[in-house]
C-alpha positions in Angstrom: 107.2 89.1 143.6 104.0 87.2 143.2 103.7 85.7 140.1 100.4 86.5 138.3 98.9 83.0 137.2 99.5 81.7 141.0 97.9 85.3 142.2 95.0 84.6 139.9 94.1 81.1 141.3 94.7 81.8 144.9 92.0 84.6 144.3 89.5 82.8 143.3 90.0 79.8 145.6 89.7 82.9 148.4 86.4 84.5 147.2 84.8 81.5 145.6 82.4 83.9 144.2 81.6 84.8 140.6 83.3 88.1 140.0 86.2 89.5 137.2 84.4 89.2 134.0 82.6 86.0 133.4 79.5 86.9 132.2 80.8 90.5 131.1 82.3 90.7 127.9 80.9 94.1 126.1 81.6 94.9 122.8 83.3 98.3 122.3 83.7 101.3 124.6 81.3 100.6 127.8 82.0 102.6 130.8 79.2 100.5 133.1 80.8 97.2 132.0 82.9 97.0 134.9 83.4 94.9 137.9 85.4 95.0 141.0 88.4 92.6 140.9 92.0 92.7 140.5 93.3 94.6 137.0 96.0 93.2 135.1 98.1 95.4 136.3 98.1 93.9 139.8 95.4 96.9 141.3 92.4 96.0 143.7 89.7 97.8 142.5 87.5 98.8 139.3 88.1 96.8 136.6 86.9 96.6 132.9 85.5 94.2 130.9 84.7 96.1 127.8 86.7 95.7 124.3 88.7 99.3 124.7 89.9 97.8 128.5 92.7 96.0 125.8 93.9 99.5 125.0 93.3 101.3 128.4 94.8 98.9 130.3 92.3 98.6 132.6 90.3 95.0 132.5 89.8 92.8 134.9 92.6 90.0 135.5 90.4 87.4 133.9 89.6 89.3 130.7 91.7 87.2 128.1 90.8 83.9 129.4 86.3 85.1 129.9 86.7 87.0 126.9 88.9 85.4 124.4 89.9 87.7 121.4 87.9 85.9 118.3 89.2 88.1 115.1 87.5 88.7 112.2 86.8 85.8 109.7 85.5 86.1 105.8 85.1 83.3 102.8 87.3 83.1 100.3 87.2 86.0 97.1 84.3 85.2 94.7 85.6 84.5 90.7 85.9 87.6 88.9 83.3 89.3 87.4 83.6 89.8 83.6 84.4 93.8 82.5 81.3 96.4 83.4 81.5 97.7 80.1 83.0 96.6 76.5 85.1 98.1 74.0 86.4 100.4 76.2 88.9 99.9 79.7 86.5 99.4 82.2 86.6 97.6 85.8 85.9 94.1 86.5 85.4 92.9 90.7 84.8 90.0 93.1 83.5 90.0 96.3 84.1 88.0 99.5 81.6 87.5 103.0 82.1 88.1 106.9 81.9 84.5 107.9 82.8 85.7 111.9 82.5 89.3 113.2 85.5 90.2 115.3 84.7 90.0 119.0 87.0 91.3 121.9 89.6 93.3 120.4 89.7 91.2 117.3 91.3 91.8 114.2 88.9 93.7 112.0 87.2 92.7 108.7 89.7 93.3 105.6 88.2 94.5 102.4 84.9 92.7 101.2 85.3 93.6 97.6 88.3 94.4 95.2 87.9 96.4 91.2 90.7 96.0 89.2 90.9 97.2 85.0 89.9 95.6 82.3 89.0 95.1 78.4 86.6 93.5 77.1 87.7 92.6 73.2 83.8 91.9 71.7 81.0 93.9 72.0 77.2 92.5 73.1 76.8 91.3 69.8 79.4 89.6 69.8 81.9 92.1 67.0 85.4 92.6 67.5 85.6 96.2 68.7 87.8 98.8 66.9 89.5 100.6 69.6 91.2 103.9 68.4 95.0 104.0 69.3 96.4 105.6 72.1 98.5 104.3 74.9 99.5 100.9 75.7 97.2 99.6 78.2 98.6 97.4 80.7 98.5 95.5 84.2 99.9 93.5 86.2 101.0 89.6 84.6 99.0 87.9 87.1 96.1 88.9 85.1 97.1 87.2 82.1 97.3 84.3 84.0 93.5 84.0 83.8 93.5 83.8 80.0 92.7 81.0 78.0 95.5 78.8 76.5 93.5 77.1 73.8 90.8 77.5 71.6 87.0 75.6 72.7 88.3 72.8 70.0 91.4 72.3 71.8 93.6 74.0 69.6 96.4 75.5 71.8 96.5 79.6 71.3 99.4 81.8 69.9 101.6 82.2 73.1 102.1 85.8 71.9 105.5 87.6 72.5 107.2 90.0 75.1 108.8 93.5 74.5 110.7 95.0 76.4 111.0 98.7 76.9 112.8 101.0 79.1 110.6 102.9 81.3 111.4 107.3 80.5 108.6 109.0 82.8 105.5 107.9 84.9 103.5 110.0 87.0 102.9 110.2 90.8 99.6 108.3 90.9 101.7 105.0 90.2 102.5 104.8 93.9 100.4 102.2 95.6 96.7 103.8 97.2 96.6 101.0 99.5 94.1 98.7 97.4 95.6 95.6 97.0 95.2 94.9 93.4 96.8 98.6 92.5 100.3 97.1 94.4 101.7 96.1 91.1 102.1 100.0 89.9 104.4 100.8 92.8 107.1 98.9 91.5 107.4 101.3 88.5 110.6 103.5 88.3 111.8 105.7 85.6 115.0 103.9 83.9 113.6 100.8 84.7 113.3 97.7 82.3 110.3 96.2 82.1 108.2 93.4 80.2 105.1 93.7 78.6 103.7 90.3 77.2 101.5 89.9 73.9 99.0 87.5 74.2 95.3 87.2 73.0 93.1 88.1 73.1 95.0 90.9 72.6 97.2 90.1 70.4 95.4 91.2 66.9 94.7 87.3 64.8 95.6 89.1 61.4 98.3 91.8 62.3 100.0 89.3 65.4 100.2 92.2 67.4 99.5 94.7 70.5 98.1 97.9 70.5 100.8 100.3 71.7 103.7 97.5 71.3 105.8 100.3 69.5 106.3 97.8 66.7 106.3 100.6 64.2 108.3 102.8 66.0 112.0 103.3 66.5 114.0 102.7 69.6 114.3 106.5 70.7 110.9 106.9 70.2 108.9 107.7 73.0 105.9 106.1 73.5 103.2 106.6 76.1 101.4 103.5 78.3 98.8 103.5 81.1 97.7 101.3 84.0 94.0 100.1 83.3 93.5 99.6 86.9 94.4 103.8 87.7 94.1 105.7 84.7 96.2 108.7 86.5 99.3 106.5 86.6 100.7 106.4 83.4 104.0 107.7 81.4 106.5 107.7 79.2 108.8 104.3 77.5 111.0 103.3 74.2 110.7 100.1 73.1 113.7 97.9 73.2 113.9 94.5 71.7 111.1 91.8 71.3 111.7 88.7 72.8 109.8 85.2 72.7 109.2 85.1 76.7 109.5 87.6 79.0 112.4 87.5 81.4 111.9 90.5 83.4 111.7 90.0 87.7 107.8 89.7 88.4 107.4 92.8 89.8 108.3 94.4 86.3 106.4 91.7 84.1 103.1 92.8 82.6 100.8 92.1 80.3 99.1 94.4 77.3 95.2 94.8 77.8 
């Protein structure tokens, strides 16, 4: 059996003509980009030289060496905004560029921009807001990694605490909706452990606490908690014991908002 790299130069020593699919690289589904040439699949005859050939497994033997696949390229994610709104959970996003459109079968573009929940503590004026109780608010630890450590003097921060609570309920909306920031909510199973971290500027300066931290509550109490980033997942915990760090597995360390 011929082998196809030494059937491909022989060819075009034979016709010494132009033909295949230099010159001829279309971008999507183009029935009139065609040529007549050997296939890949080792057939004399019409040949494509459009992106869907790839898929119908139709282009011309020269297709991945005249039209090389060029996949999609974008810049790095932009910093965070700060939260849409304040005194309230709200949304905060970044955004990133197409740097290189795909060409030739290419990988498409990913996402261009990515929301994920947030707080902001101080209103316009700068006031500490009062936020009424209700559930713990929390997300994902890799946003508290983001937070300051010390104060603009240089005074280092109070590293806050961790609780720990045993997770009793959650809702379906917890599994992951295939934005990237959400993940962190999949990993969330009733009877669970998990660790939710105090820090400010959540952490109230005069009381030393989190809102929602179960602090005043005993440990068969059940208390309810809710993903910033999807207000439909949320549930049902008891507090367990508070701890000076957190020693949960990352996928079950979070952070109060």
């Amino acid at each position: 059996m011929w082998d196809l790299g030494l059937l491909t130069v022989l060819l075009g020593m034979w016709r010494g003509a132009a033909a295949g699919c230099l010159g001829r690289c279309c971008p999507g589904t183009d029935l009139m980009c065609t040529s007549t040439d050997w296939r890949m699949d080792r057939i004399f005859g019409t040949c494509f030289c459009d992106e869907n050939c790839q898929r119908a497994q139709d282009c011309c033997f020269d297709y991945p060496s005249m039209c090389p696949v060029e996949h999609c390229q974008v810049s790095q994610w932009s910093p965070w905004s700060g939260c849409s709104q304040q005194c309230q959970p709200a949304f905060r996003q970044r955004r990133r560029r197409v740097e290189k459109e795909p060409r030739n079968s290419g990988d498409a573009c990913p996402p261009l921009e990515q929301r994920a929940g947030c707080l902001e503590y101080f209103d316009q004026r700068g006031q500490s807001c009062a936020l009424a109780q209700g559930p713990a608010l929390i997300t994902s630890a890799e946003f508290g990694k983001g937070r300051p450590t010390h104060e603009p003097y240089g005074e280092p921060l109070d590293p806050g605490y961790c609780v720990e609570f045993k997770m009793a309920s959650l809702t379906p909306h917890c599994a992951a909706d295939g934005r990237s920031h959400n993940r962190w909510t999949e990993y969330l199973r009733e009877g669970y452990m998990v660790c939710v971290e105090c820090q400010p500027p959540a952490m109230h300066e005069l009381h030393r606490s989190c809102g929602g931290d179960g602090a005043a509550f005993g440990r068969e109490e059940l208390l309810q908690w809710q993903a910033i980033d999807n207000p439909r997942c949320r549930g049902t915990w008891s507090r367990v014991r508070t701890l000076e760090r957190c020693s949960c597995p990352q996928v079950h360390h979070f952070v109060f908002i």
